[in-house]
N, C-alpha and C positions, 0 to 999 in steps of 0.2 A: 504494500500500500504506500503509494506516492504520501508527500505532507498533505497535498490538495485533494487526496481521493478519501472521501469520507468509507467507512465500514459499512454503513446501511442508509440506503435512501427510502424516506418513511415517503410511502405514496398517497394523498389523503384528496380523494373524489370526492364534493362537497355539493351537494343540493337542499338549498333551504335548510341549513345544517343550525343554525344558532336556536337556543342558547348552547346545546351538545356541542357544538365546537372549541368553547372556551374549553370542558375539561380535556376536551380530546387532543388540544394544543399543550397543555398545561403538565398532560403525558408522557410527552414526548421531552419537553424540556427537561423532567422531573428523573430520565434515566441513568439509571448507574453508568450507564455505558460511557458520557460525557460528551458534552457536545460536540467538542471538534470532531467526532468521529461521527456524525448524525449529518444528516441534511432533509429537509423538508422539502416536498416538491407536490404544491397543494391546490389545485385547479378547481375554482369556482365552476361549477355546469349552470352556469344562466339563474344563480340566486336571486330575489329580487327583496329580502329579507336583512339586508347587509352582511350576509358572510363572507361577500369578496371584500367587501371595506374592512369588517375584522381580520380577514388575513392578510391585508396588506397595513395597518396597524401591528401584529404581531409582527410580522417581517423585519419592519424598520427596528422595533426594539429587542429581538428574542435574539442570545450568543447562538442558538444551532441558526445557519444557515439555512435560509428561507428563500425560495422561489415560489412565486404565486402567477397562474395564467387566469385570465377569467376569457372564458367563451361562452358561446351561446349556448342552449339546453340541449344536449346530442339525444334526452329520452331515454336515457338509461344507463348503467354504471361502467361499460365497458370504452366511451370514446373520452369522459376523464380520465380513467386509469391508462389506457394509452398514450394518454397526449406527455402522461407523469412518466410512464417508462420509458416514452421517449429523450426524455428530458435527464433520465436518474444518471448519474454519476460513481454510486456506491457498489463496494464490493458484492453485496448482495439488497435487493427488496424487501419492503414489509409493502402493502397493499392495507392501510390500516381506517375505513369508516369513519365518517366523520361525528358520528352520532357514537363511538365505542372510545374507548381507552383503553391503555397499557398498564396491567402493573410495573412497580418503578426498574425492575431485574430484567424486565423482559428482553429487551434487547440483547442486554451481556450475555444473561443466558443462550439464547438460538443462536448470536453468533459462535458464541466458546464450543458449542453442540457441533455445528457444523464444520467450524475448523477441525475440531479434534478429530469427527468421523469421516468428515470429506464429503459426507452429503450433501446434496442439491436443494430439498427443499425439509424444513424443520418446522414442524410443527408444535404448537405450544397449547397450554393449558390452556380450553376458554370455557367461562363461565359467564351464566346469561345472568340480566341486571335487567327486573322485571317482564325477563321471556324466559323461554326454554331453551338451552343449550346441549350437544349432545356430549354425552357421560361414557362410551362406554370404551373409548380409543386411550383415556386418561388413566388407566389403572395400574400403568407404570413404566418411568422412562425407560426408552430405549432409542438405543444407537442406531440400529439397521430393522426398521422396520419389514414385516414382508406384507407387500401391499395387494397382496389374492388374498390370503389366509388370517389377514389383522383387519379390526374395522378403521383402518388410516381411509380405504375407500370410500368411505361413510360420510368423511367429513373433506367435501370439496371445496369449500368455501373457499374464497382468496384471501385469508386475512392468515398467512402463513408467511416466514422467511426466505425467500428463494434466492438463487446463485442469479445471478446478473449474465454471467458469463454464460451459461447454460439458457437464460432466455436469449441472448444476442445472438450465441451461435446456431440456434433453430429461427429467429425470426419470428418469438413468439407472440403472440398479440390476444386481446379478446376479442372474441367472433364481434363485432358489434353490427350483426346481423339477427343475434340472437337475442330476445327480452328479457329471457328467463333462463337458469342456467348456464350464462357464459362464463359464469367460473370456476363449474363443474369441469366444464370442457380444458379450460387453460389450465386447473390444477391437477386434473388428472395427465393431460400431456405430458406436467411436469414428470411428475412421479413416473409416468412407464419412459420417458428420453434422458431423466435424469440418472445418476450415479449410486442414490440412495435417497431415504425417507428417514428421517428424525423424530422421536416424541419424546418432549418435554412434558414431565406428567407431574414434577414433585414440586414444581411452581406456580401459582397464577399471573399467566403471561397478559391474557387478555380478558375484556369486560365486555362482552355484548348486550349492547342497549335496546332494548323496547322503547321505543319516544310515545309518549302519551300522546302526540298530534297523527302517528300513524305515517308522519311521511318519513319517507327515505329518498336513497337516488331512486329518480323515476323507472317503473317497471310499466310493461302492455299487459294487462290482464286479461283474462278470457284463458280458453281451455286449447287453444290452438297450438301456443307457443310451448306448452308444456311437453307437444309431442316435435315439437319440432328442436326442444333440446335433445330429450331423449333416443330422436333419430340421429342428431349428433354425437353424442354420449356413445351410443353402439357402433357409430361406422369408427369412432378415433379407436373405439375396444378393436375392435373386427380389424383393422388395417395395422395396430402392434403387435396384436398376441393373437399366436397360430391358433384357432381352431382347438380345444379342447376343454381339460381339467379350469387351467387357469385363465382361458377367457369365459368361462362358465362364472368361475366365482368373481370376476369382475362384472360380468351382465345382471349378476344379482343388483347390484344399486342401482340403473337406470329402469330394471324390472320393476323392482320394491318402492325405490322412493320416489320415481317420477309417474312411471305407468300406474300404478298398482292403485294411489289415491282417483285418479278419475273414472276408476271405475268400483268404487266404494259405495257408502251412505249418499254420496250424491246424486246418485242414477236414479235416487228413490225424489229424488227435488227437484231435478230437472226432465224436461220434457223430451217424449220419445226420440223425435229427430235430434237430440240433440246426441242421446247416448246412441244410435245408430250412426250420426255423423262422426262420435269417435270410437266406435267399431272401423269405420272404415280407413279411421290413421291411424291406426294400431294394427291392421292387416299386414302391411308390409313390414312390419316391426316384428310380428311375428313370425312369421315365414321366415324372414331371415334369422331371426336369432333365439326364437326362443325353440332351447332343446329340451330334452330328457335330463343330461347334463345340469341345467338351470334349473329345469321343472324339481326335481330331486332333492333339492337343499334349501326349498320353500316349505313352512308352514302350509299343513293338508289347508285352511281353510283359503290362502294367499293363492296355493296354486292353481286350484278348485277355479276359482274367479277368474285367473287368468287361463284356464285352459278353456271355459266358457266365452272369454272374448277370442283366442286363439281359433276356437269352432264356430267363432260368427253365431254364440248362442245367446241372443239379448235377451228372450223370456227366464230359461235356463238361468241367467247372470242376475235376472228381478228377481227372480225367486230366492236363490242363495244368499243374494245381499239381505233380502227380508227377514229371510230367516235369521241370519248374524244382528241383523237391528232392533230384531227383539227380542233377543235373549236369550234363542232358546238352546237347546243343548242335544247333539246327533247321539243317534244310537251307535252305540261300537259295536262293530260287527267282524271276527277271528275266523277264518279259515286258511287252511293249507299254511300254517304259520306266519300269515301275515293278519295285521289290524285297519280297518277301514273306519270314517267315521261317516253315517249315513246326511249325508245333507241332503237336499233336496235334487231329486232325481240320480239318485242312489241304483245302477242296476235300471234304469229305464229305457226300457229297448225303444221307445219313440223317439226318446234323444239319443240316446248312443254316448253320452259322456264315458269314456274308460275307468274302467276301477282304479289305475294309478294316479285320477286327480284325489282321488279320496284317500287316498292309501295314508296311513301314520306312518311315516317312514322311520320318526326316532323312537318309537314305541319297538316296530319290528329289531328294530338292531339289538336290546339287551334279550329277544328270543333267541336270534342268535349265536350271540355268544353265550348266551347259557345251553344254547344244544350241542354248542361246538363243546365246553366244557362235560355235557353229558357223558357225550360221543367218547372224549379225553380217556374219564374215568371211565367207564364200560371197558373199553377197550384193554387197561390197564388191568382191570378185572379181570375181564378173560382173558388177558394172558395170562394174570399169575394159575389163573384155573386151572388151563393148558398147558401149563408147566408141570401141574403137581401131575395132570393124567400121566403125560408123557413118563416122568420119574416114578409113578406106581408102574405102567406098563413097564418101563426097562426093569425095575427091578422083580416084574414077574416072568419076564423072559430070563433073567442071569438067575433066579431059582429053578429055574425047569431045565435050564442048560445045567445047573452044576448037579439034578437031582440024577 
């Protein structure tokens, strides 16, 4: 690191950000890390609230080196954080909200992580600050994540540490084609073209805010854009990792956490055409990715639903969902050592749904291995059985031989 190259360029996309932006500034200041080694690089999206005026107020006075761009509203969070990566200088990014904060460590920490390991992107501890944030990737630091088999996939958000050098030499950028999801898309890039994955779990790095006004950077709402991340999401899966095991357990998150809500509780609130209209972007989604593979390491009631949009079965799909929204509870049903749970059109030869949407699949596994276990001991049984025959037989042949 040159004197003039800061350690991390903090990238801070801002829409109608105030009063949130005083602590979110205040953050950044506040870091162990110190400021000569920080740079701010903080782009108003078309505020009309004064938060370009407060960030160029903080500028003139703050020691960390401050850049401020104000432009017009691009509609969403991906043509600020561009216009900032463009701009960043530092060894590596943080992409950090302008409505969230830093605890005071966070910096030092994900850099110390990532020098020590050599990883590309580090992720840090976050906890929600009047929302939900997710829990379950925090349970303990580690150096080299594995990003199939850990829930690091879980958590795309951009408000993560990334190498600079690894976004320059791909040319990385946010789709800002996309409303929703585009930082699904650029932080999973990272993780499959990067070097390694990082988790910081024994500190809180970061504070994600709930604003009581509801706004944030501008997103396009409706149900369209949802499938149009997730057809993104699956083609970046499909075009790094070959065909199997491991693009299986990557296509679980755009299955689960993008597909899988819009065909939920809501199908029972919205009008017919609306859920046949996303039957019909969800077809090619299907077709192409969803396997046996995927289907298999879903929850029987998860895959149920989506093997019903899978078979273009929208009555089939009211049904199932009705039954899940009020309460009720399937018959379990055992044969041929597997467990099934009966939901609606269980075994219905007018539909044709297959027994493996129903199937418990983690219920079957401890039959399993306790038959394999059976199988163990029995065996071990009889052989000692078949031991003792054998040695009664030889020692009645060596009496009749010596008699």
């Amino acid at each position: 690191m040159t004197e003039n190259t800061p350690d991390v360029s903090v990238i801070i996309g801002a829409y109608e950000a105030m009063p949130y932006l005083v602590k979110c500034l205040e953050s950044v200041e506040a870091q162990t890390l110190g400021a000569h080694r920080i740079e701010i690089v903080a782009v108003d999206d078309g505020s009309t609230d004064g938060t370009g005026e407060y960030l160029e107020e903080f500028a003139a006075r703050s020691k960390v080196r401050t850049r401020v761009v104000r432009q017009a509203n691009s509609g969403g969070p991906s043509g600020p954080r561009n216009t900032g990566l463009a701009l960043a200088r530092g060894r590596y990014v943080f992409f950090l909200d302008a409505d969230d904060y830093f605890g005071e460590e966070a910096l030092e920490r994900l850099v110390a992580m990532a020098d020590k390991a050599g990883t590309d992107v580090v992720l840090g501890k976050t906890v929600g600050v009047n929302r939900n944030a997710a829990k379950s990737m925090w349970k303990q630091t580690v150096e080299r994540a594995d990003i199939y088999r850990s829930n690091v996939k879980y958590t795309l958000s951009a408000q993560k540490l990334f190498r600079r050098e690894l976004l320059v030499k791909h040319g990385m950028r946010f789709d800002e084609s996309l409303t929703t999801g585009e930082d699904a898309l650029f932080t999973l890039e990272a993780y499959l073209r990067g070097s390694g994955v990082s988790v910081v779990a024994d500190y809180t790095c970061y504070y994600l805010v709930g604003r009581e006004d509801g706004k944030h950077l501008t997103k396009t709402g409706g149900y369209v854009p949802r499938f149009d991340s997730a057809k993104a999401l699956m083609e970046l899966i499909a075009a790094h990792v070959p065909a199997g095991e491991r693009r299986n357990l990557l296509m679980l998150r755009p299955f689960t956490v993008t597909l899988l809500p819009q065909f939920g509780p809501v199908v029972l609130r919205q009008p017919r055409d609306i859920l046949l209209a996303k039957l019909e972007l969800a077809a090619p989604l299907m077709a192409a990715y969803w396997t046996p593979g995927v289907a298999g390491r879903l929850k029987t009631e998860d895959r149920l639903r989506l093997t019903c949009v899978a078979m273009d079965k929208p009555d089939a799909l009211v049904d199932v969902v009705t039954f899940l929204h009020e309460g009720k509870q399937p018959q379990r049903v055992r044969g041929w050592g597997r467990a099934y749970l009966a939901y609606p059109h269980f075994r219905d030869p007018a539909v044709g749904i297959p027994d493996t949407a129903y199937e418990v699949r983690g219920a079957a596994r401890p039959l399993t291995v306790a038959r394999r276990r059976a199988r163990r001991l029995a065996g071990r049984v009889a052989g000692r059985v078949a031991g003792r025959v054998l040695r009664r037989v030889r020692r009645m042949r060596e009496a009749r031989a010596g008699a």
